[in-house]
C-alpha positions as MATLAB code, in Angstrom:
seq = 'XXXXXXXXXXXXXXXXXXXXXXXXXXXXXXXXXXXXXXXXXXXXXXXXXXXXXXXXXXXXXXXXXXXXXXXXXXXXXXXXXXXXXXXXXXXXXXXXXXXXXXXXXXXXXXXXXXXXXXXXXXXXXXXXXXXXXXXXXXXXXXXXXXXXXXXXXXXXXXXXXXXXXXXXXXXXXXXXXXXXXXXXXXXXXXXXXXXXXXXX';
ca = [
      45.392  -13.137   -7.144;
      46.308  -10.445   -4.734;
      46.224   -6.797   -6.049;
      46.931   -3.444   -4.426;
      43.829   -2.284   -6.478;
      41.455   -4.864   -4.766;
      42.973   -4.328   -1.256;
      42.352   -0.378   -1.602;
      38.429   -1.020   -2.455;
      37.859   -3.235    0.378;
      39.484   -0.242    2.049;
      36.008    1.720    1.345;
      33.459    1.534    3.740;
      30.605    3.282    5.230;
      31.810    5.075    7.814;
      29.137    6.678    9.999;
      31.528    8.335   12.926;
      32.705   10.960   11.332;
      34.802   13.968   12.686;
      36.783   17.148   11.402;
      40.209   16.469   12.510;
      41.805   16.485    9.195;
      45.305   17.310    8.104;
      44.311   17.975    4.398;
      43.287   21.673    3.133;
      40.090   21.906    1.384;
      42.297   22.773   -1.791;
      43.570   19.541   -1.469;
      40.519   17.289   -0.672;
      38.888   19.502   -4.087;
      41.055   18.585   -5.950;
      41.049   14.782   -5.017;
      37.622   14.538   -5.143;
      37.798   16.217   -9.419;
      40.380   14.101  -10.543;
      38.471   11.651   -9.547;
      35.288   12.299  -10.949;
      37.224   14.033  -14.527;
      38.950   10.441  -14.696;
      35.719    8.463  -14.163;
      34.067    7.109  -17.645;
      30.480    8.253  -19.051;
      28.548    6.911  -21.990;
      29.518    8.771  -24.978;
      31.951   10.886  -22.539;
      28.746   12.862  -21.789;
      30.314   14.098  -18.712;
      26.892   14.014  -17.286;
      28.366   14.332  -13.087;
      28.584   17.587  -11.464;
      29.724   17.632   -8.002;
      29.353   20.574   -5.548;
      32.419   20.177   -2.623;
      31.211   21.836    0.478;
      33.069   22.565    3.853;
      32.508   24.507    7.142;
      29.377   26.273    7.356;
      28.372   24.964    4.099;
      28.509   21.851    4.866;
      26.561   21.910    7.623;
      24.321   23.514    5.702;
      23.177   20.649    3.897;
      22.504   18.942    7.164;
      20.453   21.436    8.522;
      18.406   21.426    5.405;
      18.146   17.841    5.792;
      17.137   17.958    9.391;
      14.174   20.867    8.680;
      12.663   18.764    5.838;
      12.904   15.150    7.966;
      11.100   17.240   10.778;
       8.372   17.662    8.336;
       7.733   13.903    7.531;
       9.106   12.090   10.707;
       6.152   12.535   13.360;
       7.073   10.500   16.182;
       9.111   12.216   18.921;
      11.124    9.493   19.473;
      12.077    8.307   15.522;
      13.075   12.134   14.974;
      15.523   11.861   17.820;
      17.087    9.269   15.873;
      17.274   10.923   13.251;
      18.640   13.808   14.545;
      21.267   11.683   16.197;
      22.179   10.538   12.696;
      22.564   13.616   10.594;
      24.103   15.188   13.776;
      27.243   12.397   13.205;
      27.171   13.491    8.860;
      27.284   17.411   10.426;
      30.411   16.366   12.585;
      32.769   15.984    9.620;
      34.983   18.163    7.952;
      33.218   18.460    4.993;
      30.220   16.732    2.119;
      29.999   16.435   -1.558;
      26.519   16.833   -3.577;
      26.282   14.728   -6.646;
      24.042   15.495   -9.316;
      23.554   14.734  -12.693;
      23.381   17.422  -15.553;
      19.959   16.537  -17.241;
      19.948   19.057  -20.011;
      23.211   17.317  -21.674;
      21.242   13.703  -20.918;
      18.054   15.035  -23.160;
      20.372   16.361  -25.511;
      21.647   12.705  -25.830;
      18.387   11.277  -26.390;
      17.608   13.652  -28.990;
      20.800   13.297  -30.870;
      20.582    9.407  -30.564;
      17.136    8.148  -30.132;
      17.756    5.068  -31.226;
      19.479    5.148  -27.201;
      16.822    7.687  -26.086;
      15.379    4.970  -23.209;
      19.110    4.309  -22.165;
      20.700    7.647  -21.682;
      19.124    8.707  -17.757;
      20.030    4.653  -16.931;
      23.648    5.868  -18.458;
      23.877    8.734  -16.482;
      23.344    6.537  -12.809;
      25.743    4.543  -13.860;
      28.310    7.398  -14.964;
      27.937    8.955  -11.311;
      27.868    5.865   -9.650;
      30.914    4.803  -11.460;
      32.220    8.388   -9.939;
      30.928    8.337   -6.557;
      32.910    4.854   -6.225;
      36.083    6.290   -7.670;
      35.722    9.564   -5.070;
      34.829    7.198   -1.958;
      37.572    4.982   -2.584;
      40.435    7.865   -3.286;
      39.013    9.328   -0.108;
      39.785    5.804    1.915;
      43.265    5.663    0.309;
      44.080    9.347    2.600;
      42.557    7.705    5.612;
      39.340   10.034    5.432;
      35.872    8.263    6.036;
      32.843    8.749    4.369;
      29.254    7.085    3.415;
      26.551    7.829    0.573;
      23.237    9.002    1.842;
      20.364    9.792   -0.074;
      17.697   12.447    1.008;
      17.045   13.664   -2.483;
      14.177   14.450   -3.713;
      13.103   15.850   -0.326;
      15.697   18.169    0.295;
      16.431   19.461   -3.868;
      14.547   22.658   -3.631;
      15.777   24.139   -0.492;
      19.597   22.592   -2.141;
      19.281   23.947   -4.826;
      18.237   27.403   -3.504;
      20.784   27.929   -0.721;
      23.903   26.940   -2.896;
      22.340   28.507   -6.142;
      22.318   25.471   -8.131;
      21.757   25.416  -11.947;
      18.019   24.153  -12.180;
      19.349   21.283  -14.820;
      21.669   19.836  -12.292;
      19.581   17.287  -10.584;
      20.673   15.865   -6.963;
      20.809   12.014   -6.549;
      23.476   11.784   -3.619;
      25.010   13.378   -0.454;
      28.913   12.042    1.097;
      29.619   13.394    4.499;
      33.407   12.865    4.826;
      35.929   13.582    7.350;
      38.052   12.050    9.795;
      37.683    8.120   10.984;
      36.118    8.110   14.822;
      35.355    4.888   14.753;
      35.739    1.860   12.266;
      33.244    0.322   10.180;
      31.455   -3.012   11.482;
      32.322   -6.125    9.693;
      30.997   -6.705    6.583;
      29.127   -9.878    5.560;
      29.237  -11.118    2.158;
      26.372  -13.376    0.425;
      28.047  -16.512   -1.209;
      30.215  -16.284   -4.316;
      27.948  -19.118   -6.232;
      25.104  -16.950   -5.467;
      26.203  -13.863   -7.417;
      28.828  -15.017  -10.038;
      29.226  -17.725  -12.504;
      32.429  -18.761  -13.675;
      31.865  -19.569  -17.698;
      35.318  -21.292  -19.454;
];
């Protein structure tokens, strides 16, 4: 059964050739990117996903934080210029969005409910992953590429102090987003029989 739904998610990719050449005002990619997330479900509608929306000089920010903390860990000459090749192509879009997680409101949770306690930080990934599907996918429907990275923990301190981030907001992801240079590579799928049962 076809669906407009289904055809828009297979829409999302990861797409790594980013560039800046966007018609949309920041205003307007914001407030794409909140709805989004305001509209995406929680556990107990903790709310738990914060999201800081970066563009310009900010944005690149984040990728030259990323860059001086790989530096520190990535020895070999010739591995750092790959790397630097890579977070050079996040650095050419037009913008990135930090999610986090609020942590105070997930211990708050566990003490209200600690029958759940073990649950609530499992919760919480899935809240934000639910959210960081819902933004990557309303992104793809305006023609604007993007792909989930993940440098935290090596990068939350220096985050966290450049954009003066509450202390109880913990990073989990980075998006780069902005224009499509180049299309994503086909995608290969494992077998249906492998992954899903069909139960009448």
């Amino acid at each position: 059964m076809e669906s407009a739904f289904n055809q828009l998610t297979a829409q999302r990719r990861s797409i790594y050739a980013l560039g800046d050449q966007l018609t949309n005002s920041p205003e307007e990619i914001y407030d794409l990117i909140i709805t989004a997330i305001k509209n995406s479900p929680t556990a107990f509608n903790s709310q738990t996903v914060r999201a800081v929306v970066l563009f310009g000089k900010s944005s690149d920010k984040v990728w030259d934080i990323v860059e001086a903390a790989l530096k520190e860990v990535v020895k070999d000459p010739q591995a750092f210029a790959k790397t630097q090749q890579k977070i050079a192509s996040f650095r050419a879009g037009f913008g990135t969005i930090l999610f986090l997680t609020e942590t105070d409101t997930v211990h708050e949770l566990e003490k209200q409910f600690p029958a759940y306690a073990d649950n609530f930080a499992d919760w919480a990934e899935q809240g934000i992953g639910g959210a960081q599907q819902a933004v990557w996918t309303a992104l793809a429907e305006q023609q604007i590429g993007a792909s989930l990275q993940h440098y935290n923990p090596l990068i939350d301190d220096a985050i966290h102090q450049a954009f003066d981030l509450p202390d109880s907001w913990q990073l989990r992801a980075e998006m780069p987003f902005g224009s499509i240079e180049a299309s994503a590579d086909n995608k290969d799928f494992l077998n249906d029989g492998e992954k899903f049962k069909l139960i009448k």
